[in-house]
NUNUDREN-455735 format. One line per field, with one value per residue: residue number from 1; residue in three letters; x, y, z of N, C-alpha, C in turn. Coordinates in steps of 0.05 Angstrom, whole numbers. Layout:
num <- c(NUM_...) .
residuo <- c(Ala_...) .
n_u <- c(X_...) .
n_v <- c(Y_...) .
n_w <- c(Z_...) .
ca_u <- c(X_...) .
ca_v <- c(Y_...) .
ca_w <- c(Z_...) .
c_u <- c(X_...) .
c_v <- c(Y_...) .
c_w <- c(Z_...) .
END
This chain:
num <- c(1_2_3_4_5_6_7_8_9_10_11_12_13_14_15_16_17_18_19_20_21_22_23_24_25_26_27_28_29_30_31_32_33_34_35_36_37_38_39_40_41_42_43_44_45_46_47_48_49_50_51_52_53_54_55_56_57_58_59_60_61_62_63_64_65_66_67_68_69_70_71_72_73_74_75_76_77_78_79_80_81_82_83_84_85_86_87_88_89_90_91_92_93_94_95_96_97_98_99_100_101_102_103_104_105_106_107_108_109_110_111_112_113_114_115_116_117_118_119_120_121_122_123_124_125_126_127_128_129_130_131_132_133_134_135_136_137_138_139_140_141_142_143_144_145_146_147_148_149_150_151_152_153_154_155_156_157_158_159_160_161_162_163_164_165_166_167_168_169_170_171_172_173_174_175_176_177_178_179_180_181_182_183_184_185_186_187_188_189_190_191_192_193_194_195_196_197_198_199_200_201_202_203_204_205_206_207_208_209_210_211_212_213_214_215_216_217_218_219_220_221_222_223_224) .
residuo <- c(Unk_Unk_Unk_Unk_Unk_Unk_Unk_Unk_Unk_Unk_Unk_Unk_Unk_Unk_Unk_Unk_Unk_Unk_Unk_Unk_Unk_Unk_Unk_Unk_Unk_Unk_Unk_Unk_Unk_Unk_Unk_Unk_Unk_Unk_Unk_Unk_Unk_Unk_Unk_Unk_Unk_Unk_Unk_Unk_Unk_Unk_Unk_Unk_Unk_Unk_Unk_Unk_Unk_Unk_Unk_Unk_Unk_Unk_Unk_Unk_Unk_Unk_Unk_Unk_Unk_Unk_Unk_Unk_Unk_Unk_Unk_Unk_Unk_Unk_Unk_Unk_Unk_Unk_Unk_Unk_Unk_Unk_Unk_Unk_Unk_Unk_Unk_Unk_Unk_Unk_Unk_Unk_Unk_Unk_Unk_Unk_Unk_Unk_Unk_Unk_Unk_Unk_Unk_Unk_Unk_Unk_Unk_Unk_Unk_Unk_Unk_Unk_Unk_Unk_Unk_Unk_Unk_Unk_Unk_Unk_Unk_Unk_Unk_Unk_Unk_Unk_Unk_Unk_Unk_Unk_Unk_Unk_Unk_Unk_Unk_Unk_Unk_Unk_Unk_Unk_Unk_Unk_Unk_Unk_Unk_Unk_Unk_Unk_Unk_Unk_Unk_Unk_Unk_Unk_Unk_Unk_Unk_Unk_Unk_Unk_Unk_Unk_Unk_Unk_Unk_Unk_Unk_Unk_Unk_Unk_Unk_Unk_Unk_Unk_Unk_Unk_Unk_Unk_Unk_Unk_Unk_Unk_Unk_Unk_Unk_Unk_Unk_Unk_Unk_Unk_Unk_Unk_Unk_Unk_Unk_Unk_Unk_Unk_Unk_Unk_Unk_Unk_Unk_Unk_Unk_Unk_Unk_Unk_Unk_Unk_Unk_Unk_Unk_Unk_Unk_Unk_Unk_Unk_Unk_Unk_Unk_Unk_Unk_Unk) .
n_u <- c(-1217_-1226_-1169_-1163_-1209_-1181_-1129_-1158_-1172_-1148_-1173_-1232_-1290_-1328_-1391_-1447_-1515_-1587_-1621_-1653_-1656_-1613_-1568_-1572_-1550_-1510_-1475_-1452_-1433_-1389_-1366_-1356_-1313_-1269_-1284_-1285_-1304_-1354_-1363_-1428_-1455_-1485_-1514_-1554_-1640_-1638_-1594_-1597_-1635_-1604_-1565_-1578_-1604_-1553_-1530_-1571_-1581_-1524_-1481_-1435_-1407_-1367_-1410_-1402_-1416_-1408_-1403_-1428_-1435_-1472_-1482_-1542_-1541_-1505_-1521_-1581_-1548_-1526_-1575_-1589_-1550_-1496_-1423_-1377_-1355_-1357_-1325_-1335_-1309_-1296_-1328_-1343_-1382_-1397_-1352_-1345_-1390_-1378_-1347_-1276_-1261_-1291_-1301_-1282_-1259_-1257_-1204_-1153_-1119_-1063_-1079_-1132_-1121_-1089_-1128_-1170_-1133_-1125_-1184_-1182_-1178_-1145_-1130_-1151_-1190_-1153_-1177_-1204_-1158_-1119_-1135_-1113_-1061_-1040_-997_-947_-955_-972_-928_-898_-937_-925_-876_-876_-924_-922_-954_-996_-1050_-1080_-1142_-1140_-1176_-1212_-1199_-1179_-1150_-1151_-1093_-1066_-1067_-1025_-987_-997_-1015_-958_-946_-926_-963_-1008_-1075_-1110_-1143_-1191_-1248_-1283_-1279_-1294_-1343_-1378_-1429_-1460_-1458_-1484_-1542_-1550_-1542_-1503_-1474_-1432_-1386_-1379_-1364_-1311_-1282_-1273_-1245_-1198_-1176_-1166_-1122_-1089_-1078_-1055_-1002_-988_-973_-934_-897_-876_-859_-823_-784_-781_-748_-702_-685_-668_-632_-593_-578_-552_-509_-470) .
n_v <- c(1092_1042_1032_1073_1041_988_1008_1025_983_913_861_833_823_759_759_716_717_696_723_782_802_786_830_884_877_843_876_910_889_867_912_932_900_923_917_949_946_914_859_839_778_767_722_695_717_757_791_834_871_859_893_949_968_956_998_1037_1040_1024_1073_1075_1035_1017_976_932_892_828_767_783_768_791_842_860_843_872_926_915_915_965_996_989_1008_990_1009_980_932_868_814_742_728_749_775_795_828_846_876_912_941_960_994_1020_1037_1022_969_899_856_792_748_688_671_695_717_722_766_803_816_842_887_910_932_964_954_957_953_883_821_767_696_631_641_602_550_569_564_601_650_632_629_690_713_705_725_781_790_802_821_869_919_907_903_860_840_790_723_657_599_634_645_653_625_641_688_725_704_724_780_800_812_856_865_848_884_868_821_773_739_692_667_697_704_657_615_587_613_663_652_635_677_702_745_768_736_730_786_783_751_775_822_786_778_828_839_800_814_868_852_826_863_886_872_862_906_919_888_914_952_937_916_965_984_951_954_1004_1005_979) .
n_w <- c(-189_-172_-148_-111_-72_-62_-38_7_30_37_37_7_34_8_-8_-1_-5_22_49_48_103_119_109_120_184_173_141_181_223_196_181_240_252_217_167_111_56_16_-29_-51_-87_-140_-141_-116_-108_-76_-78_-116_-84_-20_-40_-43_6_40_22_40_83_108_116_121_94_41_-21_-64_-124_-145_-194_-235_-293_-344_-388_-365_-320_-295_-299_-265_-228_-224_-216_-160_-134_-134_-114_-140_-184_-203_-246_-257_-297_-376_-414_-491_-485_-438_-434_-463_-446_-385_-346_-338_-290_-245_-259_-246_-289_-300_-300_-320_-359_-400_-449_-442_-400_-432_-469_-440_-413_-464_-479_-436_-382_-336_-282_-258_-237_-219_-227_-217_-168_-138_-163_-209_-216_-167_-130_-155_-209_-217_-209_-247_-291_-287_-307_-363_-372_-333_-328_-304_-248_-202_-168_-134_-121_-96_-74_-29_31_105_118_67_42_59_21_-28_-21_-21_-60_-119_-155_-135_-110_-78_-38_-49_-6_26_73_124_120_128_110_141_195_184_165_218_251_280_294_317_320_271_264_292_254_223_249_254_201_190_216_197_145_161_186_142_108_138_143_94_90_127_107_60_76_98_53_24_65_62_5_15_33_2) .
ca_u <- c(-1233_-1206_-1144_-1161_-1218_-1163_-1119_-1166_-1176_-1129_-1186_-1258_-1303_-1344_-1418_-1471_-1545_-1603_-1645_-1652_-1655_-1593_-1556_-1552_-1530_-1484_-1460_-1450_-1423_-1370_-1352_-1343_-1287_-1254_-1287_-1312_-1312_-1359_-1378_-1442_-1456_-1512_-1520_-1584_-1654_-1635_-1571_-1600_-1648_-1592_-1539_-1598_-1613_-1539_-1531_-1582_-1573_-1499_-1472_-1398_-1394_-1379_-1416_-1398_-1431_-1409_-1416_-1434_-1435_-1486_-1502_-1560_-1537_-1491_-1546_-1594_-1530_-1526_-1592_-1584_-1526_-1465_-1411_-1351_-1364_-1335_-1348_-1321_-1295_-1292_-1343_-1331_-1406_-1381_-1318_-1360_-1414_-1374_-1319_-1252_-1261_-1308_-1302_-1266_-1271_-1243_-1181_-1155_-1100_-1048_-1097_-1152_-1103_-1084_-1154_-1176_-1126_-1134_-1200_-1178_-1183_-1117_-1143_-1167_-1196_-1153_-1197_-1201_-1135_-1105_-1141_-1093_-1035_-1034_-978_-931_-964_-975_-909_-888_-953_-919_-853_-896_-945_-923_-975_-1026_-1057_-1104_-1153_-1140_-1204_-1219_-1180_-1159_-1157_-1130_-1067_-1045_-1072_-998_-969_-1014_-1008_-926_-938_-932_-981_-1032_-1075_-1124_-1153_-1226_-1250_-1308_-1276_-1297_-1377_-1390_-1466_-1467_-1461_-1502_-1560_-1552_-1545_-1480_-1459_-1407_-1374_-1377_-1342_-1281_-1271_-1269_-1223_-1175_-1176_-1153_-1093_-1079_-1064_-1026_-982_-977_-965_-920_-880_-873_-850_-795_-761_-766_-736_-687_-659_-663_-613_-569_-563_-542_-487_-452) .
ca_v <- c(1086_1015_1027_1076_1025_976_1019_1026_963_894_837_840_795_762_751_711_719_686_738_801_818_794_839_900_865_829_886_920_861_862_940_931_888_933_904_964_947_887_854_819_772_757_683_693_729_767_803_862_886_867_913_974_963_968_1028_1060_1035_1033_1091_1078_1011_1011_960_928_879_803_746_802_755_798_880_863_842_898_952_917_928_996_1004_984_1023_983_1020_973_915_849_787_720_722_776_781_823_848_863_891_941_961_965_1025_1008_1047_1005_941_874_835_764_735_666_666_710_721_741_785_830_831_863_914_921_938_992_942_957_925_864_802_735_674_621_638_580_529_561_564_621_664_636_641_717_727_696_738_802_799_802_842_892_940_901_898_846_829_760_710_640_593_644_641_662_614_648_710_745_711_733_806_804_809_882_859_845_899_871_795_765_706_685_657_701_703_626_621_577_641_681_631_629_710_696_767_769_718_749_813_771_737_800_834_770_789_847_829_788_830_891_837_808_886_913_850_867_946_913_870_928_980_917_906_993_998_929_968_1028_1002_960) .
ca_w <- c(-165_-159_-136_-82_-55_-55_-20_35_47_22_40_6_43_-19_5_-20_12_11_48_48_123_138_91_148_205_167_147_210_235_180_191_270_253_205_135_100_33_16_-54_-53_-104_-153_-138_-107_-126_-58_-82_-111_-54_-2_-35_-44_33_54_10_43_121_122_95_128_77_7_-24_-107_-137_-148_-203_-263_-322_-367_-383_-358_-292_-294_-303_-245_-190_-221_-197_-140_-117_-125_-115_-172_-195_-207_-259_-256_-335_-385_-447_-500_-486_-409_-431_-479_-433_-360_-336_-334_-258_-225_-257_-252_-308_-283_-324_-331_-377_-409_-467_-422_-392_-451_-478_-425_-414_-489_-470_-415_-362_-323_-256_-271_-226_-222_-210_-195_-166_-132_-178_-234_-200_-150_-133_-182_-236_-216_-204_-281_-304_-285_-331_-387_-373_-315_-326_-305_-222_-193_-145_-134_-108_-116_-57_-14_56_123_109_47_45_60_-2_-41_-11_-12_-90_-116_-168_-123_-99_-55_-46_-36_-3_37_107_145_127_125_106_171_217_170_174_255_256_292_283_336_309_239_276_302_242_203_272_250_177_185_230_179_119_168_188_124_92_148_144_63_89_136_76_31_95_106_26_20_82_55_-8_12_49_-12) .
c_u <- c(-1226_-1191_-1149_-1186_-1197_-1141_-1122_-1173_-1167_-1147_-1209_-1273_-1327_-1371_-1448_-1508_-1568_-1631_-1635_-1650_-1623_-1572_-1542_-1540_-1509_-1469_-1443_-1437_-1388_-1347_-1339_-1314_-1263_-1260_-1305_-1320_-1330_-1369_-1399_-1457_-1483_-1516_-1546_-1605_-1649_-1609_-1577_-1615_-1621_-1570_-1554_-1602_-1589_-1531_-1544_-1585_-1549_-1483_-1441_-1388_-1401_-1383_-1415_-1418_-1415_-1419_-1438_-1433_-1452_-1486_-1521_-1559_-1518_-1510_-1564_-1574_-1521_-1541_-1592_-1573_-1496_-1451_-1385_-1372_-1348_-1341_-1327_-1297_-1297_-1302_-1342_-1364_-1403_-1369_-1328_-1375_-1399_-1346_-1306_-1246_-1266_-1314_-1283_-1272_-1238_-1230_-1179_-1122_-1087_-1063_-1123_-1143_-1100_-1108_-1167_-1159_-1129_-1155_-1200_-1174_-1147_-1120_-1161_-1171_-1182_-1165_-1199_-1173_-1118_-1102_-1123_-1066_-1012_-1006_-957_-936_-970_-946_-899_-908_-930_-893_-858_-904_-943_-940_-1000_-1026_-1082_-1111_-1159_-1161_-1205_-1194_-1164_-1171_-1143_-1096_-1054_-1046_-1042_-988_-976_-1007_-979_-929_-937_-955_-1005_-1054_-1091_-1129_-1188_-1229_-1276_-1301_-1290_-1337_-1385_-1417_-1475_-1478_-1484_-1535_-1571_-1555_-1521_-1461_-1434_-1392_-1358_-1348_-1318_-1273_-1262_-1243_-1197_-1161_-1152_-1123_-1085_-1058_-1049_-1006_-966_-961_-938_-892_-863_-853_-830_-775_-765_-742_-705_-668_-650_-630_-579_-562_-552_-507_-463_-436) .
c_v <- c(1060_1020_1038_1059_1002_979_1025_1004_935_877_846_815_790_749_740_705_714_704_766_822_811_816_865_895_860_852_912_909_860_890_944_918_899_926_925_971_919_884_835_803_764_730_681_718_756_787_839_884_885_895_940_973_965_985_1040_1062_1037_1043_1093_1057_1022_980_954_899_840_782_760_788_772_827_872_863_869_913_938_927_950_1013_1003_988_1015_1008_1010_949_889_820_761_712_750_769_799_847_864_884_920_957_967_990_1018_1022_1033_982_920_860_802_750_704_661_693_724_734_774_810_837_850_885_919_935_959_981_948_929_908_837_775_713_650_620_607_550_537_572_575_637_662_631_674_729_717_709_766_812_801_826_858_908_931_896_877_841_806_740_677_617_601_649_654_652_623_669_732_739_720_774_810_812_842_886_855_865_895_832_792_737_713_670_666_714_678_625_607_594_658_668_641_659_708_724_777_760_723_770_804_763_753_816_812_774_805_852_822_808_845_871_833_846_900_894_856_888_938_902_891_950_959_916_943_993_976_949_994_1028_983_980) .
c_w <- c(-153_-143_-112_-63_-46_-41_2_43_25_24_31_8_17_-6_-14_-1_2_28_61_76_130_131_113_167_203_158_163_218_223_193_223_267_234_176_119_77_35_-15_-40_-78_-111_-157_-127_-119_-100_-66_-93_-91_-27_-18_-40_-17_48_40_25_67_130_107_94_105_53_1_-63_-101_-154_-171_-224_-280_-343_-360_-370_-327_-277_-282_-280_-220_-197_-209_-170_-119_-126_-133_-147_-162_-216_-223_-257_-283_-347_-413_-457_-499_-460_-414_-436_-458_-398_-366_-327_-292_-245_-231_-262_-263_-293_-306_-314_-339_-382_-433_-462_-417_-406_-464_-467_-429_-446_-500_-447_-400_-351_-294_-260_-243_-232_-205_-232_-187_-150_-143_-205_-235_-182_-153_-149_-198_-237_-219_-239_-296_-305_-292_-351_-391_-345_-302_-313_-267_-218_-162_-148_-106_-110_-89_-32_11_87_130_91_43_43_38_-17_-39_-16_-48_-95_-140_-169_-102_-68_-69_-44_-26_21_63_118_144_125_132_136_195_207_179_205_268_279_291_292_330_278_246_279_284_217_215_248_223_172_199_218_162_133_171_169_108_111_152_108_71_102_119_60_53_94_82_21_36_69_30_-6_29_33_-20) .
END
């Protein structure tokens, strides 16, 4: 189930809310601009009512679940609706009680890394990515350990976003540009919309830019 939400969409805007009305607008707001996956996170006491409320108002968004540290938190955004589900680290009480389908357990290290998939975890969450040493370190992860895909979070922005994406390791990213609690706050939803429109310019660019350098080295080798 990962892979094809990740397939439909390369940027997941990561949302943290402190009340519960803004939760549809915002994400309305998000979807007009092409954002129609969203995680929202459990940082506030607001996180499980908003993502039960756009479950059940906006039926075009899928909505996961954010900042999972415990089963217990697990099992309330099951209630709740989430669709997957994503934790900052990876406990072996997590590892046990979540579905290698719908959840990102959040790595770290090379050791992280194989526990999980040792654990089922194929798609796995790198974070804080740029604090431990972004794209190349992904790209020296993935002679190793091959098998493994991430959704990489944690630093990333409309400036890097494509390297990030250029990886074949990388299935999808997350980052929080384009809901800055500022707008949210102000109900700025327009604003929201464009910055989500820009988003998504982003990544085709950054993906169709990837599909020219592979159409580009296909045609060079076929001509040696």
């Amino acid at each position: 189930m990962l892979e094809a939400i990740f397939a439909r969409q390369k940027i997941i805007p990561v949302i943290t809310l402190d009340r519960v009305e803004d939760a549809v607008p915002l994400a309305c707001a998000l979807s007009s601009g092409g954002l129609d996956v969203l995680e929202v996170t459990f940082r506030t006491e607001a996180a499980a009512a908003a993502i039960q409320v756009i479950r059940d108002q906006v039926p075009a968004v899928t909505v996961g679940a954010g900042t999972v540290t415990t089963p217990a938190i697990l099992q309330a955004a099951e209630t709740a609706g989430a669709t997957f589900f994503v934790s900052p680290g990876a406990t072996d009480a997590l590892l046990s009680a979540a579905n290698p389908r719908t959840f990102l357990p959040g790595v770290a290290t090379l050791s992280e890394m194989m526990r999980a998939f040792d654990a089922g975890f194929q798609v796995q969450k790198f974070f804080p990515a740029e604090a431990l040493g972004g794209t190349n370190f992904l790209k020296s992860v993935s002679a190793p350990l091959p098998q493994l895909q991430f959704c990489a979070t944690g630093g990333i922005h409309a400036g890097n976003l494509a390297d990030y994406l250029a990886l074949p390791s990388v299935l999808a990213i997350g980052g929080s540009w384009m809901v800055p609690a500022g707008l949210i706050r102000a109900g700025d939803w327009d604003e929201i919309t464009r910055l989500a429109q820009s988003a998504c310019s982003l990544a085709a660019g950054a993906l169709s830019s990837e599909l020219d350098k592979a159409v580009q080295s296909k045609g060079s080798l076929s001509h040696e």
